[in-house]
C-alpha positions in Angstrom: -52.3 -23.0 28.5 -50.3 -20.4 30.6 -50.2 -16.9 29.0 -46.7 -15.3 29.2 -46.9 -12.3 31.0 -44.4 -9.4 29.3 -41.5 -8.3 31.1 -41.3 -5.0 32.1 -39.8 -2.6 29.1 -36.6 -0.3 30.2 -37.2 3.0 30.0 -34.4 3.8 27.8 -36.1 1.3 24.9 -38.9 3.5 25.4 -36.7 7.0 25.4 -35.0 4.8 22.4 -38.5 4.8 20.3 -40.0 7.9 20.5 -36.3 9.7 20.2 -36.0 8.0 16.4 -39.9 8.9 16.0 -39.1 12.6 16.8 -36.0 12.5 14.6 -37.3 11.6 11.9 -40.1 14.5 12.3 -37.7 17.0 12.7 -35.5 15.9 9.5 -39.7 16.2 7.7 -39.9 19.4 8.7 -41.8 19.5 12.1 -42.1 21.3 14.7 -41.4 24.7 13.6 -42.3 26.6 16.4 -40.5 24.3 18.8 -41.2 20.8 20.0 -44.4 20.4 22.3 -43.8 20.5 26.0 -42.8 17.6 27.6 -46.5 16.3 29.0 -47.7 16.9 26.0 -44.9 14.5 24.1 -45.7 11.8 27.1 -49.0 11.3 26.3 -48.5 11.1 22.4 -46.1 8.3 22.4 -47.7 6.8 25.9 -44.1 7.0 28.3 -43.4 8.4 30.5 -42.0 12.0 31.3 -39.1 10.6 32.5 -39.0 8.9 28.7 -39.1 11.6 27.2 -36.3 13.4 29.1 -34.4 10.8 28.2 -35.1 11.2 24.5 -34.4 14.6 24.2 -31.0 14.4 26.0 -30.3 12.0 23.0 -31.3 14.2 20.1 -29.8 17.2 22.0 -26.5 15.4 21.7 -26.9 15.0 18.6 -26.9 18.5 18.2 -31.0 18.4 16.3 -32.3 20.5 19.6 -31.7 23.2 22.0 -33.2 23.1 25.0 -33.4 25.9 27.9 -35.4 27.0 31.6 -38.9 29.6 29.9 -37.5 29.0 25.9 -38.6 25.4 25.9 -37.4 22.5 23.0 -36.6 24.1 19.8 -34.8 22.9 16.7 -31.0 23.8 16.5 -30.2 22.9 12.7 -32.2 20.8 10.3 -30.4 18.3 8.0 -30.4 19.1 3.7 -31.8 16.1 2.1 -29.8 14.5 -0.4 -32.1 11.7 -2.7 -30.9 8.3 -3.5 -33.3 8.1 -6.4 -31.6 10.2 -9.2 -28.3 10.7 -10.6 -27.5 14.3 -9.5 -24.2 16.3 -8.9 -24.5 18.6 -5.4 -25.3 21.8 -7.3 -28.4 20.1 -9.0 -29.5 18.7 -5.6 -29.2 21.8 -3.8 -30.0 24.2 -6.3 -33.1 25.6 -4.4 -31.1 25.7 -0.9 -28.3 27.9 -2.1 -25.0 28.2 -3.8 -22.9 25.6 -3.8 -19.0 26.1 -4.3 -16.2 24.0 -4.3 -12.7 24.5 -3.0 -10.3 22.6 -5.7 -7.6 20.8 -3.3 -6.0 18.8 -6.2 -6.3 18.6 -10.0 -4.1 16.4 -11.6 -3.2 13.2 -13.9 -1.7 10.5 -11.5 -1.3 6.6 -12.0 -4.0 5.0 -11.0 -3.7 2.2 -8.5 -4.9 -1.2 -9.2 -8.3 -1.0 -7.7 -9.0 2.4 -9.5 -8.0 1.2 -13.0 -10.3 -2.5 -12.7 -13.0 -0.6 -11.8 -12.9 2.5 -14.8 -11.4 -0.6 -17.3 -8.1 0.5 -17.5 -5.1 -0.7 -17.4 -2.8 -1.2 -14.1 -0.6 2.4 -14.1 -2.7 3.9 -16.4 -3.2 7.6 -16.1 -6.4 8.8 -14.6 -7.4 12.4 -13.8 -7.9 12.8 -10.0 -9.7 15.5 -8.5 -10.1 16.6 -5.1 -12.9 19.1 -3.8 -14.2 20.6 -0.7 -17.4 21.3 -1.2 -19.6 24.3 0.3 -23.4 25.2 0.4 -23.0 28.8 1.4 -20.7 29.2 4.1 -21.0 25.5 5.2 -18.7 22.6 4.2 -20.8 19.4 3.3 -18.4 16.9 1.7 -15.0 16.0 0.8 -15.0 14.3 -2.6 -12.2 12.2 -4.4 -13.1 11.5 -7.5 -10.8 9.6 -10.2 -11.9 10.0 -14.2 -11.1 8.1 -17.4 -8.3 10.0 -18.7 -10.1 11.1 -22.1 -12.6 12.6 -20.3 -10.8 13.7 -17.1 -8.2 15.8 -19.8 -10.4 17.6 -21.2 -12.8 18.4 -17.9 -9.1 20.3 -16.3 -9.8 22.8 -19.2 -13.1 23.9 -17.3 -13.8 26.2 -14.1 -14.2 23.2 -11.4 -15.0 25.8 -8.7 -18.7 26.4 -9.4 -19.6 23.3 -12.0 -20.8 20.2 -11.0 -18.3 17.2 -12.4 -21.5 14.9 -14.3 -22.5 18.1 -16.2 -18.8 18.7 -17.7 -18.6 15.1 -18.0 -21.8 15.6 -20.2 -20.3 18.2 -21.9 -17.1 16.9 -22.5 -18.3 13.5 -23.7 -21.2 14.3 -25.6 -22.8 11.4 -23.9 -25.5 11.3 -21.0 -24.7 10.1 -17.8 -26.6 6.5 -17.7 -26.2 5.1 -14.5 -24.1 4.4 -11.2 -23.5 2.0 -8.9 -22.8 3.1 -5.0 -22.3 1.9 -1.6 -23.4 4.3 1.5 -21.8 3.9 4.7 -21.1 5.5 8.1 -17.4 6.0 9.1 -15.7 7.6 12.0 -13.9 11.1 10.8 -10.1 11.1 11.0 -8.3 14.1 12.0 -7.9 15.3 8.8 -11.4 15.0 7.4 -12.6 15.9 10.6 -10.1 19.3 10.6 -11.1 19.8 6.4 -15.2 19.5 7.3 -14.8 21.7 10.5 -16.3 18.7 12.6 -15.2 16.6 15.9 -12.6 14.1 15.8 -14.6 11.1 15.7 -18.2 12.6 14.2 -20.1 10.3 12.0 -19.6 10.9 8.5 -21.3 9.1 5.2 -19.2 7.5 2.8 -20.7 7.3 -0.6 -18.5 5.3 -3.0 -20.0 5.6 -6.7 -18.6 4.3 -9.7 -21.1 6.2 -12.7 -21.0 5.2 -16.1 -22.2 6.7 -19.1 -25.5 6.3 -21.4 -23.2 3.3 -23.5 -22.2 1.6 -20.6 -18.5 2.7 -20.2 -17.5 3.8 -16.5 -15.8 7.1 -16.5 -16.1 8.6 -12.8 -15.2 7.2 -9.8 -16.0 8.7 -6.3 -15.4 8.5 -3.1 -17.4 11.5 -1.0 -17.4 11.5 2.9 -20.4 13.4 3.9 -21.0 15.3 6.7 -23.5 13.2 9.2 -25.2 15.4 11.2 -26.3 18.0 8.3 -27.3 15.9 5.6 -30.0 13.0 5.0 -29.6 10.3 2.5 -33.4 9.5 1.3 -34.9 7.2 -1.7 -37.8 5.4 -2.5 -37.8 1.7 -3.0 -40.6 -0.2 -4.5 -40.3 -4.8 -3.8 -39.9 -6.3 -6.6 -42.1 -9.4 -7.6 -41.0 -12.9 -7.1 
C-alpha cells in the first residue's frame, strides 16, 4: 500500500501557529522581560526564522508587541480579562485593576420597541428605563453599554449615582432580590464611526458585542444589555466542563 507523502506546509500556516501560541502567552502573562530572540523562538516551536518573522509582524499589528534594532520584542499592552463564568458588573471584575467610572450618555424612560419589551415580558410600547454608559478603567475607555430595564426597577435605579455604581448591585438594591442568572451571546463586530470615535479606536477595529438579557433570583428578566467591548484590550475567558450523554 502506497504511503502518502505530506505536502509541503506554507510558511505562513506555520507563522499562523506559533503566532496564536504566542498570543495566548502573552494574554497569561508571559514574557515579562520581553519575548525571547528570534532563534530562540525557531527552535521552540520547530520553524523557521523566517516563521517566526512572520508571526511577529502579525501580533505587532495587532498592536500586543513592539519591536526595535538592540531593544528586541517586548510587550506593548496586555489585555484585562473579563470571565464568562460569573455574573459580574465591570466594577466587580476589575475591582483589583483600578477604578472603574462611567460617563452617563443617556438616562431616561423611553417606549420600548417590540424586541426589547418580548424579551423583559412587557408589553409592546411599554415604558422601559434606558441607560447609556461609557465606561472607564482609569483613564481608558473599555465599553459602551446600552442597557434597557423593567420599568419598576429601572425608576427607582435613576434615583442613584450611576457614575461610580455598577447597574446589577442597584438592581440588587433596588429589588431586594438577587441577581439569578443571564443569558448572553458574544460576538465580534466591526466599529462604526461613532463607537469607534466614543471608544477612541480605528474605524473598523474589532469590537465584542455582549448581548445579555439577566434575570433575577425568581426568574423575572429585568436587565437588558447590549455592551460593545473594546477587542484589542480585553479577553473574554470561562471554563466549560462536557456534559454527560
Amino acid at each position: 500500500m502506497a504511503v502518502a507523502v505530506p505536502l509541503p506546509e506554507p510558511r505562513a500556516d506555520r507563522a499562523r501557529r506559533a503566532a496564536d501560541v504566542l498570543r495566548q502567552q502573552i494574554h497569561a502573562g508571559a514574557y515579562p522581560d520581553g519575548l525571547p530572540p528570534e532563534n530562540e523562538l525557531a527552535a521552540e516551536f520547530f520553524v523557521s526564522r523566517n516563521a517566526i518573522r512572520e508571526a511577529l509582524t502579525v501580533l505587532k499589528n495587532e498592536g500586543l508587541i513592539d519591536r526595535g534594532p538592540k531593544v528586541g520584542t517586548h510587550i506593548a499592552q496586555r489585555k484585562y480579562e473579563h470571565g464568562l463564568n460569573a455574573l459580574l458588573g465591570l466594577k466587580e471584575t476589575f475591582k483589583d485593576l483600578g477604578e472603574v467610572r462611567n460617563e452617563v450618555r443617556a438616562a431616561m424612560p423611553v417606549a420600548a420597541p417590540p424586541a426589547v419589551a418580548r424579551r423583559l415580558q412587557l408589553e409592546p410600547g411599554e415604558q422601559v428605563v434606558f441607560i447609556e454608559r461609557l465606561r472607564y478603567l482609569g483613564d481608558l475607555p473599555l465599553s459602551l453599554d446600552l442597557t434597557y430595564l423593567s420599568p419598576d426597577i429601572g425608576t427607582r435605579i435613576l434615583d442613584h449615582p450611576l457614575e461610580t455604581n455598577d447597574l446589577f448591585a442597584l438592581i440588587e438594591q433596588v429589588s431586594g432580590h438577587r441577581l439569578g442568572s443571564a443569558s448572553l451571546a458574544l460576538e465580534a463586530i466591526p466599529a462604526d464611526a461613532h463607537s469607534a470615535a466614543t471608544l477612541q479606536v480605528p474605524d473598523g477595529a474589532s469590537l465584542l458585542m455582549l448581548g445579555r438579557l439577566t434575570s433575577l433570583d425568581d426568574g423575572r428578566p429585568v436587565d437588558l444589555e447590549y455592551i460593545r467591548m473594546r477587542g484589542d484590550r480585553i479577553t473574554m475567558r470561562g471554563n466549560l466542563i462536557r456534559s454527560k450523554p
